[in-house]
BATIPA-629097 format. One record per atom (N, C-alpha, C, O): x, y, z; residue in three letters. Coordinates in steps of 0.05 Angstrom, whole numbers, padded with zeros to 5 digits, always signed. Example, Ala and Ser with C-alpha at 12.3 -4.5 7.8 and 13.67 -1.06 7.14 Angstrom:
+00264-00114+00156Ala;+00246-00090+00156Ala;+00264-00066+00156Ala;+00285-00066+00169Ala;+00257-00045+00142Ser;+00273-00021+00143Ser;+00258+00001+00157Ser;+00268+00023+00161Ser;
This chain:
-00168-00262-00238Unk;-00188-00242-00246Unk;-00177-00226-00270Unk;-00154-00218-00273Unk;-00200-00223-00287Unk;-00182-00208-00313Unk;-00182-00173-00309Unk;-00188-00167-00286Unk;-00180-00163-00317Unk;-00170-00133-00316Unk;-00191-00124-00315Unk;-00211-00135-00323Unk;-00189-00091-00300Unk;-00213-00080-00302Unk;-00205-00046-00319Unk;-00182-00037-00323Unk;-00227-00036-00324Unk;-00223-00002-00338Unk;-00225+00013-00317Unk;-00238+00006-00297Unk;-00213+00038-00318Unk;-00205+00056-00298Unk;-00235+00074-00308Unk;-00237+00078-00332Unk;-00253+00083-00294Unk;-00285+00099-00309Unk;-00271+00127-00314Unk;-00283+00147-00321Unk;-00244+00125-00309Unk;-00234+00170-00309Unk;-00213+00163-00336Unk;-00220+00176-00355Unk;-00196+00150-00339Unk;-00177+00144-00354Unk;-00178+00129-00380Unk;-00164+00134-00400Unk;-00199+00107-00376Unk;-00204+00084-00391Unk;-00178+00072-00393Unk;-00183+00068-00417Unk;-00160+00064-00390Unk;-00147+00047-00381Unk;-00144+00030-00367Unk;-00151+00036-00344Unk;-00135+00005-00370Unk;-00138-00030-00363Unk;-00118-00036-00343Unk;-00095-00030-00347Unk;-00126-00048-00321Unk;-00109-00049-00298Unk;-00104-00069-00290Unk;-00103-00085-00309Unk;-00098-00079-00267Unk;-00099-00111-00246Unk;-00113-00097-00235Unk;-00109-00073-00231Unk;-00143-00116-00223Unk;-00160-00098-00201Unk;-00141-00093-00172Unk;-00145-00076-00155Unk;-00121-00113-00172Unk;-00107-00112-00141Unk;-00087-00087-00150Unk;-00066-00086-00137Unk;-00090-00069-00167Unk;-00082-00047-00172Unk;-00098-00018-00173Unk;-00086+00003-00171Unk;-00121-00020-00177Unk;-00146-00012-00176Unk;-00161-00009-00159Unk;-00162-00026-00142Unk;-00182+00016-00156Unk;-00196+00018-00129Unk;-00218+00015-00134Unk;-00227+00030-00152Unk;-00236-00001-00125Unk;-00263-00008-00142Unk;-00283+00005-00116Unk;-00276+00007-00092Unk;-00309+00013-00127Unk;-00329+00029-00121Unk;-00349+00021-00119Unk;-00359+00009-00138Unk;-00362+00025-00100Unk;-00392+00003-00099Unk;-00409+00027-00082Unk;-00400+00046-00069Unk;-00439+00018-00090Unk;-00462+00031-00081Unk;-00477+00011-00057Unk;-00487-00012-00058Unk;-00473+00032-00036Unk;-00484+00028-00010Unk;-00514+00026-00018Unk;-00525+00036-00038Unk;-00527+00008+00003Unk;-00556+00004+00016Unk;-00570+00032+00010Unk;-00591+00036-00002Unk;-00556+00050+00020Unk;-00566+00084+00031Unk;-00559+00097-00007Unk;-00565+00119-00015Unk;-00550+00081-00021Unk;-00546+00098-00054Unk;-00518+00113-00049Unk;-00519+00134-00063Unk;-00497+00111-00036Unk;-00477+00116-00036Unk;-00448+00112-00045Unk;-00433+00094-00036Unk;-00441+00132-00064Unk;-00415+00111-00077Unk;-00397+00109-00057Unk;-00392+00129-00043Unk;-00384+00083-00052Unk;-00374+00088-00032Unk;-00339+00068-00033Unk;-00343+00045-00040Unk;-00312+00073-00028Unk;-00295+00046-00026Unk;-00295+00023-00024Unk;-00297+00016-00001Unk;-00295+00001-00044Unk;-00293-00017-00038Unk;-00272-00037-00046Unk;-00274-00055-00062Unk;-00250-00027-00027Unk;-00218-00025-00035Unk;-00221-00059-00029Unk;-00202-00071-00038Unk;-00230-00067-00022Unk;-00223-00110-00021Unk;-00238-00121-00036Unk;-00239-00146-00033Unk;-00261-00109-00063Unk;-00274-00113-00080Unk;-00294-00136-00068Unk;-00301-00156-00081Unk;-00300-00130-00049Unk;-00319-00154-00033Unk;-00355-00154-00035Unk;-00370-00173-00036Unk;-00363-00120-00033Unk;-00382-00116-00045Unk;-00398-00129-00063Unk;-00389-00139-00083Unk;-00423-00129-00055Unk;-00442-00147-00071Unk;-00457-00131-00098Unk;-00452-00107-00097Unk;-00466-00135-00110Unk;-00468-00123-00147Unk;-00446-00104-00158Unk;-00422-00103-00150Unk;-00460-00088-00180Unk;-00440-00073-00199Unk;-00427-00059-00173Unk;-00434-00052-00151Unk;-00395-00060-00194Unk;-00378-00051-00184Unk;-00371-00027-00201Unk;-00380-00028-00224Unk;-00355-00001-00194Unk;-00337+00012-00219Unk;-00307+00018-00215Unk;-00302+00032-00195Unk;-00287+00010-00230Unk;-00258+00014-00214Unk;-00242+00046-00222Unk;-00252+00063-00237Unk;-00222+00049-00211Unk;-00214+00074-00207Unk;-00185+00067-00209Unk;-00180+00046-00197Unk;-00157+00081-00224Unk;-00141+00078-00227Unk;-00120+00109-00230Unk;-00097+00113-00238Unk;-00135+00122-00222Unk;-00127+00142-00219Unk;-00112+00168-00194Unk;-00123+00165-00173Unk;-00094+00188-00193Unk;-00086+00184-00167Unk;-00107+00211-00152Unk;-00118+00228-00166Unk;-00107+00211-00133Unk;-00120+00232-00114Unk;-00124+00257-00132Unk;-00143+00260-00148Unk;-00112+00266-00129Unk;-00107+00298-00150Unk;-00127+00299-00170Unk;-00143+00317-00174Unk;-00123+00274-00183Unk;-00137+00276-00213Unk;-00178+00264-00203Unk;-00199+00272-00213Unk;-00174+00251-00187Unk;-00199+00244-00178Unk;-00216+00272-00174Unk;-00234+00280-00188Unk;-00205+00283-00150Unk;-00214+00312-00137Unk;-00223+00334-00163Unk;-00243+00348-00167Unk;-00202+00331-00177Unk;-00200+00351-00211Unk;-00233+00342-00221Unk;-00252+00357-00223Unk;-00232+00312-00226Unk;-00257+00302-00241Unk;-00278+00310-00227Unk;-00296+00320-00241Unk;-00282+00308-00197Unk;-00308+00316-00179Unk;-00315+00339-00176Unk;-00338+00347-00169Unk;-00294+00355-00182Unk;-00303+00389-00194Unk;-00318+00394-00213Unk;-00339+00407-00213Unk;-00301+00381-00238Unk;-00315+00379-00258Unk;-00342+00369-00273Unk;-00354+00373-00293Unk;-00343+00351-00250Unk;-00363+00341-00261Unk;-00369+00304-00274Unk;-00388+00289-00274Unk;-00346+00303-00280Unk;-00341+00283-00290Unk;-00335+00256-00281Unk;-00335+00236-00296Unk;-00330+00255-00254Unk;-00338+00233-00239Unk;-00372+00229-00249Unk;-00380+00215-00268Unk;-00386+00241-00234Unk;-00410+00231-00241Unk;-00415+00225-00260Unk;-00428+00204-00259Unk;-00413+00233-00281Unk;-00415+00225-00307Unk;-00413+00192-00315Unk;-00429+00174-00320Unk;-00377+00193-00310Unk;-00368+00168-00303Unk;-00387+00140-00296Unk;-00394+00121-00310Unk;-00391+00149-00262Unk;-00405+00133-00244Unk;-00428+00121-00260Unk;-00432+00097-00261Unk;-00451+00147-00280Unk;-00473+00145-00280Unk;-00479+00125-00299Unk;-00500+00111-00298Unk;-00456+00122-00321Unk;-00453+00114-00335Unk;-00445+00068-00330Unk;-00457+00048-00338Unk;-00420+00074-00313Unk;-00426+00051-00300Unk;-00439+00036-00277Unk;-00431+00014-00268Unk;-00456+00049-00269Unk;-00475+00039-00250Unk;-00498+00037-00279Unk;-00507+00014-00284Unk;-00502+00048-00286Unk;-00527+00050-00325Unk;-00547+00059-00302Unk;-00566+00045-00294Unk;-00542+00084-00291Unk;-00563+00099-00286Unk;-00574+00104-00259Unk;-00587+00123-00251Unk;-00565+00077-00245Unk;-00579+00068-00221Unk;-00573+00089-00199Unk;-00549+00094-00197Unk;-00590+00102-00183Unk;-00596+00128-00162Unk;-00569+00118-00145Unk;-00563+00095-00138Unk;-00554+00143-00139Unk;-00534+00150-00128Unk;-00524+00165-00118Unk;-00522+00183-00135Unk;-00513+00172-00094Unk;-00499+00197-00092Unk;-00473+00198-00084Unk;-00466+00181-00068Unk;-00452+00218-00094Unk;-00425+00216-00093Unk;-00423+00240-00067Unk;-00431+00263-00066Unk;-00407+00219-00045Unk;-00398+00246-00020Unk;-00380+00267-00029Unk;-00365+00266-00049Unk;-00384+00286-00012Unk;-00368+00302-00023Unk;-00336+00302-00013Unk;-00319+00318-00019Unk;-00332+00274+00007Unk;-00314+00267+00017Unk;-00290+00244+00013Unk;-00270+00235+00026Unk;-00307+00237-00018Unk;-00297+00207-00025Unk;-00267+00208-00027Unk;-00253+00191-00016Unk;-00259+00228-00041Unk;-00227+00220-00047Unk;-00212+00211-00022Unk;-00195+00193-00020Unk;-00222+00230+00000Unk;-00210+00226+00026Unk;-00221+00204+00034Unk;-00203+00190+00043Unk;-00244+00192+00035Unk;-00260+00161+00043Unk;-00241+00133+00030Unk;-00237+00109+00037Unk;-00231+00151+00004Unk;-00214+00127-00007Unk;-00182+00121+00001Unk;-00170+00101-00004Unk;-00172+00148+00016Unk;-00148+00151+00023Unk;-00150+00132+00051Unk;-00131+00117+00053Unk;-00159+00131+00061Unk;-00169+00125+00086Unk;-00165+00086+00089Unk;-00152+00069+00102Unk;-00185+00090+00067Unk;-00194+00060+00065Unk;-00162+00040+00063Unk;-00154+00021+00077Unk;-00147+00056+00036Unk;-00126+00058+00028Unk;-00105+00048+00047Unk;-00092+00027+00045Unk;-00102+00067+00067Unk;-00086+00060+00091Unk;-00097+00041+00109Unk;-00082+00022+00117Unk;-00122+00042+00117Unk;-00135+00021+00133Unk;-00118-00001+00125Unk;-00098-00007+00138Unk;-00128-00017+00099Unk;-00123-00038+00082Unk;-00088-00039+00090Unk;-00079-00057+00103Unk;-00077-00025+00083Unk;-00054-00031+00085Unk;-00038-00037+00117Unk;-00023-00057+00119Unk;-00042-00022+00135Unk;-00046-00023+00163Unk;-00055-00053+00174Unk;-00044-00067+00191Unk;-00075-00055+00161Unk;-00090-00074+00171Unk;-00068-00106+00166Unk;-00058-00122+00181Unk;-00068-00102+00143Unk;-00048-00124+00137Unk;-00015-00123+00147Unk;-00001-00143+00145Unk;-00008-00104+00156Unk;+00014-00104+00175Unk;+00013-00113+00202Unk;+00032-00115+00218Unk;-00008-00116+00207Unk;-00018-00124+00234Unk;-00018-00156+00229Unk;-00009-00173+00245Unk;-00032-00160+00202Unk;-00027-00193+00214Unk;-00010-00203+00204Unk;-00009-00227+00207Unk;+00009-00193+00192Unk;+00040-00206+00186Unk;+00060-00202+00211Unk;+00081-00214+00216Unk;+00046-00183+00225Unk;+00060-00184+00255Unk;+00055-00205+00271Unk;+00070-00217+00287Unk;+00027-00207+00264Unk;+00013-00235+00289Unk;+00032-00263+00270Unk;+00037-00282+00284Unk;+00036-00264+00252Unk;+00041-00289+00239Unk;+00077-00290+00236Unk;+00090-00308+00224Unk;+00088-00266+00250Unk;+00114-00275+00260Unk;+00134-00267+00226Unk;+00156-00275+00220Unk;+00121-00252+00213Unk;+00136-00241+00187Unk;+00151-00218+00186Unk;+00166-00212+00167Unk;+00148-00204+00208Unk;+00153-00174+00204Unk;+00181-00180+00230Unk;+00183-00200+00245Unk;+00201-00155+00228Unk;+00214-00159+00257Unk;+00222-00118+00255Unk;+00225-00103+00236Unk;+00222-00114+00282Unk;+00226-00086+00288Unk;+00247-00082+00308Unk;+00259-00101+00318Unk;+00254-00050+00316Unk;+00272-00053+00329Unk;+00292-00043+00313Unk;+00298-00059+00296Unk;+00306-00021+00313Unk;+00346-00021+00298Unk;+00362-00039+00297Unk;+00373-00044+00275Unk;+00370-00057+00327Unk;+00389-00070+00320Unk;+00382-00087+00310Unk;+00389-00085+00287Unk;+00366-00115+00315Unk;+00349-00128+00299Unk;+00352-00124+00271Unk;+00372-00134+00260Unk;+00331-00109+00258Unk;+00332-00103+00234Unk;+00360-00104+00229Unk;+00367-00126+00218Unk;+00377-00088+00232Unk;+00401-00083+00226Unk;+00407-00113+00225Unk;+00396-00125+00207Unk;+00424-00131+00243Unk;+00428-00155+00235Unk;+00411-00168+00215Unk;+00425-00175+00196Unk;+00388-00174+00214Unk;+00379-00186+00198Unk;+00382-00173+00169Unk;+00386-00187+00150Unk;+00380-00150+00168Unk;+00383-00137+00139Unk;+00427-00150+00136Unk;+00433-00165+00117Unk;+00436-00146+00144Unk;+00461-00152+00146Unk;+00462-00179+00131Unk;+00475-00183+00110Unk;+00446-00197+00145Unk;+00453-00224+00143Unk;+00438-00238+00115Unk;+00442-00261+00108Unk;+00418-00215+00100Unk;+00408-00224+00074Unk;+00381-00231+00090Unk;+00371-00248+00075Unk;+00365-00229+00107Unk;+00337-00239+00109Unk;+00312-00216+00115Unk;+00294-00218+00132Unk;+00318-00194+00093Unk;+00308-00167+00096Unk;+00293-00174+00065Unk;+00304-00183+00045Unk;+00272-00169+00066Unk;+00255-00174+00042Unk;+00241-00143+00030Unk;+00235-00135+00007Unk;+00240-00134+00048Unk;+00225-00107+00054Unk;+00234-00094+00068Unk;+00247-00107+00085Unk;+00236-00061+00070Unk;+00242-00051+00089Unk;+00233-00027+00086Unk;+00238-00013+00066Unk;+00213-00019+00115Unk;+00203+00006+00112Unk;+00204+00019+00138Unk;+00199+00006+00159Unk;+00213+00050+00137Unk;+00207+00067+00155Unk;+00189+00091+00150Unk;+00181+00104+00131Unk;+00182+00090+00188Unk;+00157+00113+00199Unk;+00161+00146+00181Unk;+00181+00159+00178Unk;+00139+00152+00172Unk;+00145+00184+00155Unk;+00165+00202+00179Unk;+00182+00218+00171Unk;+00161+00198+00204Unk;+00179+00207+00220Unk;+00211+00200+00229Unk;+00225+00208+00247Unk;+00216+00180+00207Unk;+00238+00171+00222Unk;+00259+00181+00228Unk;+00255+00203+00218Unk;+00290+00183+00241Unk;+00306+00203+00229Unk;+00325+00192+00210Unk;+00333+00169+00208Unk;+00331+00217+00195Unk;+00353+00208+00176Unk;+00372+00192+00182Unk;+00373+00172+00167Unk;+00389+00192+00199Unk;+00409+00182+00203Unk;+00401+00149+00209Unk;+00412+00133+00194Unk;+00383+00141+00229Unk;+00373+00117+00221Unk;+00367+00098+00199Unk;+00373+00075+00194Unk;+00349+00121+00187Unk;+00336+00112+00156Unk;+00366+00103+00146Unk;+00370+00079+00145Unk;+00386+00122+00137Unk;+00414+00114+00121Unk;+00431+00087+00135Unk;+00440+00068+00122Unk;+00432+00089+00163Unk;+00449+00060+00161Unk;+00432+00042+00159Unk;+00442+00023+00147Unk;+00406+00037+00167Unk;+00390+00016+00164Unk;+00387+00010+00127Unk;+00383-00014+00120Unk;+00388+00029+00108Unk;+00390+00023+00091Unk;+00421+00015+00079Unk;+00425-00004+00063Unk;+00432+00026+00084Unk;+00460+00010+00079Unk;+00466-00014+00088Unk;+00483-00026+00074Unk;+00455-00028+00109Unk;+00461-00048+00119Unk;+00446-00071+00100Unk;+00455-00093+00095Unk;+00425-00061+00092Unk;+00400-00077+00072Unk;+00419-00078+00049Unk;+00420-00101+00040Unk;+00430-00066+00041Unk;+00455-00057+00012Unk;+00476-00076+00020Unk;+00489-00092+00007Unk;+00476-00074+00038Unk;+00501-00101+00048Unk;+00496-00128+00044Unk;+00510-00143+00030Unk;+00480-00134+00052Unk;+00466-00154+00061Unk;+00452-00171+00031Unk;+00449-00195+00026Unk;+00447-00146+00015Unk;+00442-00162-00015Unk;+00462-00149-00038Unk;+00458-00142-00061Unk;+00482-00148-00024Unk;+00505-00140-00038Unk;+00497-00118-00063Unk;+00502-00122-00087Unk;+00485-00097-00053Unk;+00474-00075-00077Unk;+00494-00050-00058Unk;+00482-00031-00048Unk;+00517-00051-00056Unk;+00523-00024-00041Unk;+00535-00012-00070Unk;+00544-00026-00089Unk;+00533+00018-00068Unk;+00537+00031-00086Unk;+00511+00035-00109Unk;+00517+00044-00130Unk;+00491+00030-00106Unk;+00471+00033-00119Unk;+00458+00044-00101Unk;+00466+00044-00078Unk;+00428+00058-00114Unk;+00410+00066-00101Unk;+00380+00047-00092Unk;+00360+00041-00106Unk;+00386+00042-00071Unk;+00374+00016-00068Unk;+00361+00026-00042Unk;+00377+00041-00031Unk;+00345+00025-00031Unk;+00338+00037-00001Unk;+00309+00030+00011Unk;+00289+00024-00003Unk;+00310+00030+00030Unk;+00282+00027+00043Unk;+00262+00047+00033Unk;+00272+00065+00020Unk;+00230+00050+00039Unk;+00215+00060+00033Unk;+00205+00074+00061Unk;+00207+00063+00082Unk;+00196+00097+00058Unk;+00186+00112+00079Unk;+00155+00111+00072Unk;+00146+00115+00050Unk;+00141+00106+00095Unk;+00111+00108+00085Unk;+00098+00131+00100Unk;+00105+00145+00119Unk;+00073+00129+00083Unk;+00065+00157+00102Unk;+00045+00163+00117Unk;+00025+00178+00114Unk;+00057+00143+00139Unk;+00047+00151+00163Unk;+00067+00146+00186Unk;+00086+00131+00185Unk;+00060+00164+00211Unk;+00089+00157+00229Unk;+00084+00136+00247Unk;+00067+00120+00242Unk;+00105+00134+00277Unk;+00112+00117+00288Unk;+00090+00112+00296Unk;+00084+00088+00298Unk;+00072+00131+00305Unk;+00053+00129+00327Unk;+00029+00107+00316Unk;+00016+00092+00331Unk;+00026+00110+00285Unk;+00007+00096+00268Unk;+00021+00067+00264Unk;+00005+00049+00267Unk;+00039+00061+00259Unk;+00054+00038+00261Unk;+00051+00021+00287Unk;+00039+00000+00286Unk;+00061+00031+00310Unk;+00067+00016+00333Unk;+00024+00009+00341Unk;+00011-00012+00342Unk;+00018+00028+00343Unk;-00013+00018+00339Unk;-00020-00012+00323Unk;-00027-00034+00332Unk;-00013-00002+00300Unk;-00018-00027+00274Unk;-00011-00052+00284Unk;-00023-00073+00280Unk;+00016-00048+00302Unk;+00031-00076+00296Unk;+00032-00083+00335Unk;+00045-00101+00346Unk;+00019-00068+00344Unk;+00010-00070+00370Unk;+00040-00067+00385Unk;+00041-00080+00406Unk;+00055-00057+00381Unk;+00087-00057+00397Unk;+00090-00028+00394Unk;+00080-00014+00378Unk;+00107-00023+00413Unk;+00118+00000+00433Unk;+00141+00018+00417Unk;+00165+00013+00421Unk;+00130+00044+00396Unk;+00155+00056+00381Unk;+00161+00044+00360Unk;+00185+00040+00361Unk;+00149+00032+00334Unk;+00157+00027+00316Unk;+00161+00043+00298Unk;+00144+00056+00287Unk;+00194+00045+00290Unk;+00199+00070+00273Unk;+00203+00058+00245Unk;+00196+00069+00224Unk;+00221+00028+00250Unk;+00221+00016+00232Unk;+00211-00014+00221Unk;+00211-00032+00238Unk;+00204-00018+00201Unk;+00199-00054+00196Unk;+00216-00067+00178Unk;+00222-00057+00156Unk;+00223-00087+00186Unk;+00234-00107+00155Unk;+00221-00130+00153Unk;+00219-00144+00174Unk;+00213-00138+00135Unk;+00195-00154+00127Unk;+00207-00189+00111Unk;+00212-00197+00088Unk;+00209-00202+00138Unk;+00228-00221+00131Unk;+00212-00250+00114Unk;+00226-00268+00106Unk;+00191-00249+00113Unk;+00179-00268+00091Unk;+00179-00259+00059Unk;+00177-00236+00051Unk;+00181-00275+00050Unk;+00179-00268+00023Unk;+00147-00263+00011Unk;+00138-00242+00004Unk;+00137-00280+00012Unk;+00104-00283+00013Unk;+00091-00253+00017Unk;+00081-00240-00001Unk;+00092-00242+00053Unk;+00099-00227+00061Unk;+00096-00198+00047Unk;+00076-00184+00045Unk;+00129-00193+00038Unk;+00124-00179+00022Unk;+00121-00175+00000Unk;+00132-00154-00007Unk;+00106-00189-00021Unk;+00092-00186-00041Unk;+00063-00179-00036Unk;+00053-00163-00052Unk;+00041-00193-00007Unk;+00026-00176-00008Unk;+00022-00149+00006Unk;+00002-00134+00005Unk;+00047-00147+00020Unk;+00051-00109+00024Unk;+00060-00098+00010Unk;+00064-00074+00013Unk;+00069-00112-00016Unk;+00079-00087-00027Unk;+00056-00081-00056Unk;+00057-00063-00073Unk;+00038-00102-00055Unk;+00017-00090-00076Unk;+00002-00072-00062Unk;-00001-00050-00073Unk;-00011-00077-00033Unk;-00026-00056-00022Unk;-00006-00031-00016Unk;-00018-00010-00021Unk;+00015-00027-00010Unk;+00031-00002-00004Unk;+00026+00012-00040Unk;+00014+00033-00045Unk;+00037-00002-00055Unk;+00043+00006-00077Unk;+00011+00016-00086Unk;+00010+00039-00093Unk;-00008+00003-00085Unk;-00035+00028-00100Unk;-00040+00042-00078Unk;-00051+00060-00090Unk;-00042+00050-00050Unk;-00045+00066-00035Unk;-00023+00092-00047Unk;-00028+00114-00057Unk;-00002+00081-00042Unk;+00025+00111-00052Unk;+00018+00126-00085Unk;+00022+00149-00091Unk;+00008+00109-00097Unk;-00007+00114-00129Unk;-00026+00127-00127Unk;-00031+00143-00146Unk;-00044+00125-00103Unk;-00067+00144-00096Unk;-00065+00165-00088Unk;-00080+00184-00092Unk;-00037+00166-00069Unk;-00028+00187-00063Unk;-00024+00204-00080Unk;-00039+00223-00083Unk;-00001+00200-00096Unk;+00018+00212-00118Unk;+00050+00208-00116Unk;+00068+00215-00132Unk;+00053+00194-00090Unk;+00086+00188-00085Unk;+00107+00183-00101Unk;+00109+00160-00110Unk;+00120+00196-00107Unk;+00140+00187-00117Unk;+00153+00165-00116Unk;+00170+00159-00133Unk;+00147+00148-00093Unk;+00168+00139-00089Unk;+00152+00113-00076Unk;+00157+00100-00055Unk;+00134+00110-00092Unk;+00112+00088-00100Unk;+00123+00059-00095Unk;+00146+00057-00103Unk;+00114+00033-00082Unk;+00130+00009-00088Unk;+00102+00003-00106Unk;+00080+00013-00105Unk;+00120-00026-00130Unk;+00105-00032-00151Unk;+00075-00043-00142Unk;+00073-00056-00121Unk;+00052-00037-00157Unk;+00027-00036-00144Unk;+00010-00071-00155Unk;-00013-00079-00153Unk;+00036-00083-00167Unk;+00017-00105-00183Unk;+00013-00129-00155Unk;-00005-00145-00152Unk;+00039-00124-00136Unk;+00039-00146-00117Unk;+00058-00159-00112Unk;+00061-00175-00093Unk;+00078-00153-00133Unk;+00105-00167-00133Unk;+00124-00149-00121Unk;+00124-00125-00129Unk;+00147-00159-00095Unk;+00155-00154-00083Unk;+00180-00142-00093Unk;+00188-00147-00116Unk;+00199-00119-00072Unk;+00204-00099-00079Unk;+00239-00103-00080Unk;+00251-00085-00093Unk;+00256-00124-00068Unk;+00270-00137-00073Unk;+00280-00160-00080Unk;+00261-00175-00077Unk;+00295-00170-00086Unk;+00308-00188-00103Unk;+00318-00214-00077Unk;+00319-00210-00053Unk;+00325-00241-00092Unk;+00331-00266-00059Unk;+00306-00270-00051Unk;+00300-00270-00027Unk;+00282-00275-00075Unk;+00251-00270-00058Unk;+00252-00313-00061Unk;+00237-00324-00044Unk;+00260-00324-00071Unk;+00249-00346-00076Unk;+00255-00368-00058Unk;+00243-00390-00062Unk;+00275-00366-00034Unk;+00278-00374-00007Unk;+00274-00357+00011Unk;+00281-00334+00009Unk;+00261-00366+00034Unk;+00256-00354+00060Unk;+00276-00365+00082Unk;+00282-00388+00085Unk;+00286-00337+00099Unk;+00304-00345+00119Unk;+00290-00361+00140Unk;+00265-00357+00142Unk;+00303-00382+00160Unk;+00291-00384+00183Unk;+00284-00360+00196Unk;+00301-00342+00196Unk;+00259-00356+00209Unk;+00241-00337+00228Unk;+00261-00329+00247Unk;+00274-00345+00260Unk;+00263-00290+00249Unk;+00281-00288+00272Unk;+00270-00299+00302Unk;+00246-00305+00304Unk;+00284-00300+00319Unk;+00283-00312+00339Unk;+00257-00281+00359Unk;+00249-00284+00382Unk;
């Protein structure tokens, strides 16, 4: 798919970087973060903050009115949050079936071995996790792809355990490592424009390409 324009920024994106916008049955602009939606679409590349700024102003609609060319609409007054939502859904959602499909593995010690042993592709912890966890689990990942002494570390996302172990249907998930390669390239495009929507700092890259290095063999599946 070739690139799309951001309607706030004008700026050219990957749509799998982009949040595209579609009009409901009811005339509703509404998320349509899997671009699945049937007619005109309008995409969005911009992060929360600046969205909310534009809907004050005015200038979303403007935007919209312009790429819809006129067609009756109404913008909620809840969208940014409708898109944060979606945002996480999407992302959630696909942690769930990389769980069913035997990609993901949880658990400290676990993780820990496997990050040890080089078959850590990904690695993320619950916004709750504790520090002290987060650090050796990330050192061990540093081990394991021989980056110690760099700043190299897992990602915290933001949502906690309780939203995780839901997602991935298991009992206390604080942490994940993501032992497919595949895997994590498409979590880390959906993590990466959800965190962009946010404003995170600490963003993984949003094009789809995965967030460490050793991606071009896959370990045997932990047990």
């Amino acid at each position: 798919m070739s690139e799309r324009r951001c309607i706030l920024s004008s700026e050219h994106g990957d749509p799998a970087a982009l949040v595209r916008l579609a009009i409901s049955p009811d005339g509703d602009v509404l998320p349509d973060v899997r671009a699945r939606a049937p007619g005109r679409g309008a995409w969005l590349g911009v992060d929360r903050a600046t969205l909310e700024e534009a809907m004050v102003k005015g200038r979303l609609r403007g935007a919209l009115a312009r790429a819809f060319k006129g067609e009756p609409l109404t913008v909620p007054d809840d969208l940014a949050e409708r898109i944060a939502v979606a945002l996480r859904d999407d992302f959630m959602a696909r942690l769930g079936l990389e769980a069913k499909a035997s990609n993901l593995a949880t658990g400290f010690d676990k993780i820990d071995v496997a990050a040890r042993h080089g078959q850590v592709r990904m690695l993320l912890h619950a916004a709750d996790a504790g520090d002290d966890g987060v650090r050796k689990l990330d050192q061990a990942w540093r081990v394991g792809e021989e980056r110690e002494g760099e700043e190299f570390a897992g990602t915290r996302l933001p949502v906690d355990r309780d939203a995780l172990s839901m997602a991935l249907g298991r009992n206390n998930v604080v942490h994940i490592a993501v032992t497919n390669a595949a895997a994590a390239g498409r979590l880390s495009g959906l993590l990466g424009r959800w965190q962009n929507y946010l404003g995170c700092a600490n963003a993984a890259p949003s094009s789809g390409s995965a967030v460490v290095r050793h991606m071009d063999d896959d370990p045997a599946p932990l047990a």
